[in-house]
C-alpha positions in Angstrom: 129.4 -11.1 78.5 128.0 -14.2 80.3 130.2 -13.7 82.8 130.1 -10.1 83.4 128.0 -9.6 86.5 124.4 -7.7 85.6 125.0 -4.7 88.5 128.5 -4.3 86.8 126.8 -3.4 83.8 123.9 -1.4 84.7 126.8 0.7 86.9 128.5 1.6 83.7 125.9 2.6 81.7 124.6 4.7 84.6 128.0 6.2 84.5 128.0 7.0 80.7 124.8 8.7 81.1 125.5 11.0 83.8 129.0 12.1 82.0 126.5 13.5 78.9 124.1 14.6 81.0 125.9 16.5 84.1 127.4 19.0 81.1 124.8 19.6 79.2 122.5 20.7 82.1 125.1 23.0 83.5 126.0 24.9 79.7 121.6 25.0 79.7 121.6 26.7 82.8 124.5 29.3 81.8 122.4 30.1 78.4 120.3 33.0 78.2 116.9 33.2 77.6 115.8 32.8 74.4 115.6 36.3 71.8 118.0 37.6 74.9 121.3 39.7 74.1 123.9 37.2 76.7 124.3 40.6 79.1 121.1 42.3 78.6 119.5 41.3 81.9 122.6 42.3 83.9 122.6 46.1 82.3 118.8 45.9 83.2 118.6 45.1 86.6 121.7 47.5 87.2 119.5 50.4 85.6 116.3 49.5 87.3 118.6 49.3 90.6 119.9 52.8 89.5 116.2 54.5 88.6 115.2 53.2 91.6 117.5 55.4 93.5 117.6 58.6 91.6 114.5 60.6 90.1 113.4 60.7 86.7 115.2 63.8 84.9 111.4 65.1 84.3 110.3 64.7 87.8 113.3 66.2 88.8 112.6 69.3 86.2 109.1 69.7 87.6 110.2 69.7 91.2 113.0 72.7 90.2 110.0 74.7 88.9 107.5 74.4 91.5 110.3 75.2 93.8 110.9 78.7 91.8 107.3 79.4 91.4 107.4 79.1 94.8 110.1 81.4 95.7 109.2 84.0 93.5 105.6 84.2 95.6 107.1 84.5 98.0 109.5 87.0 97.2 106.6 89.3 95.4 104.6 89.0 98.8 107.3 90.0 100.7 107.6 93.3 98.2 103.8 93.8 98.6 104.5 93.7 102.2 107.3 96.6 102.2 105.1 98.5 100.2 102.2 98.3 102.6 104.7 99.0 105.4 106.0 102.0 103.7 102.6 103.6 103.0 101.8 102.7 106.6 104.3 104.7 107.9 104.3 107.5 105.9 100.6 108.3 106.6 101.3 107.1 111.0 100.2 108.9 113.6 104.0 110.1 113.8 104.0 112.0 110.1 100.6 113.9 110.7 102.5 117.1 112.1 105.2 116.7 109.4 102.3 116.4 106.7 100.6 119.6 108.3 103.8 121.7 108.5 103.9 121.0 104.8 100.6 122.0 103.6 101.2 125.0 105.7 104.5 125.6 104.2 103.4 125.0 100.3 100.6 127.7 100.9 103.1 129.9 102.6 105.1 129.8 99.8 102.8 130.4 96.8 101.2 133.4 98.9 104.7 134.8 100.0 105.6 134.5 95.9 102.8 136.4 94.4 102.8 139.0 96.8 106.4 139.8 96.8 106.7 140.0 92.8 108.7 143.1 91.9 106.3 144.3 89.7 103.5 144.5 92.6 105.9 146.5 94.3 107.9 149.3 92.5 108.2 150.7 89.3 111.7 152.0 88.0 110.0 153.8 85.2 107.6 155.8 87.9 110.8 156.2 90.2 112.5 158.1 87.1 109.0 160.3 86.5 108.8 161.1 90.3 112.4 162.4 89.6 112.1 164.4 86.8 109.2 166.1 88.4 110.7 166.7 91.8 113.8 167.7 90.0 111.5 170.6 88.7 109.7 171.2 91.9 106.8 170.0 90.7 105.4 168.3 94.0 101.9 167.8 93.3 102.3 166.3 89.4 105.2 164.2 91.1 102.3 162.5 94.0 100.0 162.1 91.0 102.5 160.1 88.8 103.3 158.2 92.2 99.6 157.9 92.7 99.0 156.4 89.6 101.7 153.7 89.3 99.4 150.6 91.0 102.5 149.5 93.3 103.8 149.5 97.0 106.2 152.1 96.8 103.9 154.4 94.0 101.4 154.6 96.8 104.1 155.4 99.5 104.9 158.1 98.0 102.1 159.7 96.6 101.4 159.5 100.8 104.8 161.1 101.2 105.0 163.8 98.6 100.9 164.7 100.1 102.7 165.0 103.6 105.7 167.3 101.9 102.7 169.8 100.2 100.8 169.8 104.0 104.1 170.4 106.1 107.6 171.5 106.2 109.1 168.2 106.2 112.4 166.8 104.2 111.2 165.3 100.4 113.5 162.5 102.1 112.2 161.9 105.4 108.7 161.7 104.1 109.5 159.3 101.6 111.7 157.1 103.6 108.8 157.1 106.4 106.2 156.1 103.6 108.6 153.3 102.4 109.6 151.9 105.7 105.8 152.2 106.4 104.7 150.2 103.3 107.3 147.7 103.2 106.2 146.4 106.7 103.2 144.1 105.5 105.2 142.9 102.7 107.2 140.9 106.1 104.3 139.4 106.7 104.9 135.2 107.0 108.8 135.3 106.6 109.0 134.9 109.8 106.2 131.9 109.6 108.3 130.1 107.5 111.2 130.3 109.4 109.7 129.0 112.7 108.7 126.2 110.2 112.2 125.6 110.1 113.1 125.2 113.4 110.0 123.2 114.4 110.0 120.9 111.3 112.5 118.5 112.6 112.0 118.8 115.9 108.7 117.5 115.7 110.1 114.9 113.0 113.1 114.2 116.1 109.9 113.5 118.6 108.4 111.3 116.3 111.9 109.2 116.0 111.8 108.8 119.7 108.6 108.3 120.3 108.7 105.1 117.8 111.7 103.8 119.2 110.4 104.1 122.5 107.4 101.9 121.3 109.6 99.5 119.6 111.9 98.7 122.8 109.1 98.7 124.7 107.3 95.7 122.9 110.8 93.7 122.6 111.0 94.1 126.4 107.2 92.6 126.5 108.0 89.6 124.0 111.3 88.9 125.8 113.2 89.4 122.8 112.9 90.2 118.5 114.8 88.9 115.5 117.7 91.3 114.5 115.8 92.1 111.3 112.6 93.0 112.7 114.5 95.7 115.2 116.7 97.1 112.6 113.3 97.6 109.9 111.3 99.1 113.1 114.1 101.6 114.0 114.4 102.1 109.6 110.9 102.8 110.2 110.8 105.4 113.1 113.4 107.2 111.1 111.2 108.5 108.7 109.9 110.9 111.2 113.5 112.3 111.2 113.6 112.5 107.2 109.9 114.1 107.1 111.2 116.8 109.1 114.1 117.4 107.5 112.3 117.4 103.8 110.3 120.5 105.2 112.6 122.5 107.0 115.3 122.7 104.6 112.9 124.5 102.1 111.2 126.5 104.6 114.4 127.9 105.3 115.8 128.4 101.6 111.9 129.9 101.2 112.4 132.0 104.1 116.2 133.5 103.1 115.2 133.9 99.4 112.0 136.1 100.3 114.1 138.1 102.2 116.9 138.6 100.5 114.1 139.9 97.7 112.7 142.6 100.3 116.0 143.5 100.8 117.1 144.3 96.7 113.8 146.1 96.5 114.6 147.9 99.9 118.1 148.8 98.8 116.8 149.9 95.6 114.0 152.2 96.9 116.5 153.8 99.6 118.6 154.9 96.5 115.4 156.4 94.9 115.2 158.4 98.0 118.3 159.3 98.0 118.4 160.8 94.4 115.2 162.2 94.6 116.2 164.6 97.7 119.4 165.2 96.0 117.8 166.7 93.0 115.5 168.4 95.0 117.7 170.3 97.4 119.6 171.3 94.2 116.6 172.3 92.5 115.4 174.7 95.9 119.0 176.0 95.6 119.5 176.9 92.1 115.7 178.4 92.6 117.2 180.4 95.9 119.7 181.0 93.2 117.8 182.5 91.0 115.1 184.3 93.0 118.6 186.2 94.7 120.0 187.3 91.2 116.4 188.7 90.6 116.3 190.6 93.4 120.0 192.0 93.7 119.0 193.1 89.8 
C-alpha cells in the first residue's frame, strides 16, 4: 500500500464512484413522477394536443343550433316576404280593372238570378186556366185569370187577350206579340256579361304586358338581374293573365246559363200559344158548327 502511488488511488475510487452513480442517475431520470401512472403524461399531452385542435362536443352542439335558429329566420322572413309580395300584386295597379270587372260581374249575376226565376215569370197552372177558358170562348174571364197570375207572361196576355176583345186579331198573334214583347227586358244584362267575357282577359293580357314591359325595362337600366328575380317578376305579371281568366270563364258560363233559361221558358210559352189557338179555332168551329145546324133546323 506504501508503495502504491496516492493519484493511483484516488483515480480508482473516483472510478468506483462514477460506475454507481452514472446508473442510478439515468434509471432517476427515466422514473415518473411521483403518484404518476408510467404513461399517464404521454396520453395527456396527446389529448390536450388533440382538444386543442378539435372543438368541445358542446361548443360544437351550440354552434349546430344557432346555425338552425338561424336558418329558420331566415327561411320564415323569406315566407313573410312572398306573402307581402303576393298581396302586393294582387291589389297592383295592374288588377284594379280585373277587381272591377268582378264586382260588376257578381252584381250582374245575383240581379240576372232573381229576375229570371221561373216563378216570376210564368205560371203552368194559369197557362192551363187561360186554356180551359179560351177553349170555351170565354175571352174576357180568360184576360182576368191571365190578369191575376203576378208573372211575365200572365200580364202578356191579359194585354193580348184585351187586344183580341178590341180587334179582329188571331188569339195567336196577339199572344205571341205580348210574349215576344214581355220577354224583351227579361234580356236585359246577358249581353253585359258576355262583353265581360271578352274584355276580362284582355284587360288581364294588357296587364301581363305591361308588367313585363316594366320588368325588362329596369334589367336594361341595372345592366343585368339574377335569374330568380326575372323569373318571380314575370310569375308576378302573370297574375294579370289569371285575374282575367278567373272572371271571364264565369261571365261566360253566367251568360250561356241565363240564356239557355229564357230560352226553356220561351220554348215553353210558344207551345202555350200554340195550344191555346188550337183550342180556340176548334172551339169557333164547332160553335160555326153549331150555330149552322140551328139554323138549317
Amino acid at each position: 500500500m506504501t508503495g502504491t502511488p496516492r493519484w493511483m488511488l484516488l483515480t480508482a475510487v473516483a472510478g468506483l464512484l462514477l460506475a454507481v452513480a452514472l446508473p442510478t442517475a439515468a434509471q432517476a431520470q427515466e422514473a415518473p413522477p411521483a403518484g404518476q401512472p408510467p404513461e399517464a403524461a404521454p396520453a395527456a399531452d396527446s389529448a390536450t394536443a388533440a382538444d386543442a385542435g378539435q372543438p368541445q362536443p358542446e361548443a360544437q352542439d351550440a354552434t349546430e343550433g344557432d346555425e338552425a335558429d338561424t336558418k329558420a329566420s331566415d327561411d320564415l322572413a323569406e315566407q313573410q316576404e312572398r306573402k307581402r309580395d303576393f298581396i302586393r300584386t294582387i291589389f297592383s295597379w295592374g288588377m284594379v280593372p280585373i277587381w272591377a270587372c268582378s264586382v260588376i260581374l257578381v252584381a250582374l249575376v245575383f240581379e240576372r238570378r232573381k229576375a229570371l226565376k221561373p216563378a216570376k215569370i210564368i205560371d203552368p197552372e194559369m197557362i192551363e186556366r187561360v186554356a180551359d177558358l179560351v177553349g170555351g170562348l170565354k175571352i174576357d174571364e180568360a184576360r182576368q185569370a191571365s190578369e191575376a197570375s203576378d208573372t211575365v207572361i200572365g200580364r202578356a196576355w191579359a194585354q193580348g187577350l184585351h187586344e183580341v176583345l178590341l180587334s179582329d186579331e188571331s188569339i195567336g198573334e196577339a199572344l205571341t206579340d205580348a210574349t215576344v214583347l214581355a220577354m224583351k227586358p227579361l234580356k236585359r244584362n246577358l249581353q253585359a256579361l258576355a262583353t265581360l267575357g271578352v274584355v276580362s282577359p284582355l284587360l288581364g293580357l294588357l296587364g301581363t304586358i305591361v308588367g313585363m314591359i316594366i320588368i325588362f325595362t329596369q334589367i336594361a337600366a341595372t345592366g343585368g338581374a339574377d335569374k330568380a328575380q326575372l323569373a318571380g317578376g314575370i310569375g308576378l305579371a302573370l297574375f294579370t293573365t289569371a285575374g282575367g281568366l278567373i272572371v271571364a270563364i264565369p261571365a261566360i258560363l253566367s251568360n250561356r246559363y241565363f240564356t239557355a233559361r229564357l230560352t226553356g221558358i220561351a220554348e215553353q210559352a210558344e207551345e202555350a200559344i200554340n195550344r191555346i189557338g188550337y183550342r180556340y179555332r176548334h172551339a169557333l168551329a164547332e160553335s160555326k158548327a153549331d150555330g149552322g145546324d140551328k139554323a138549317g133546323n
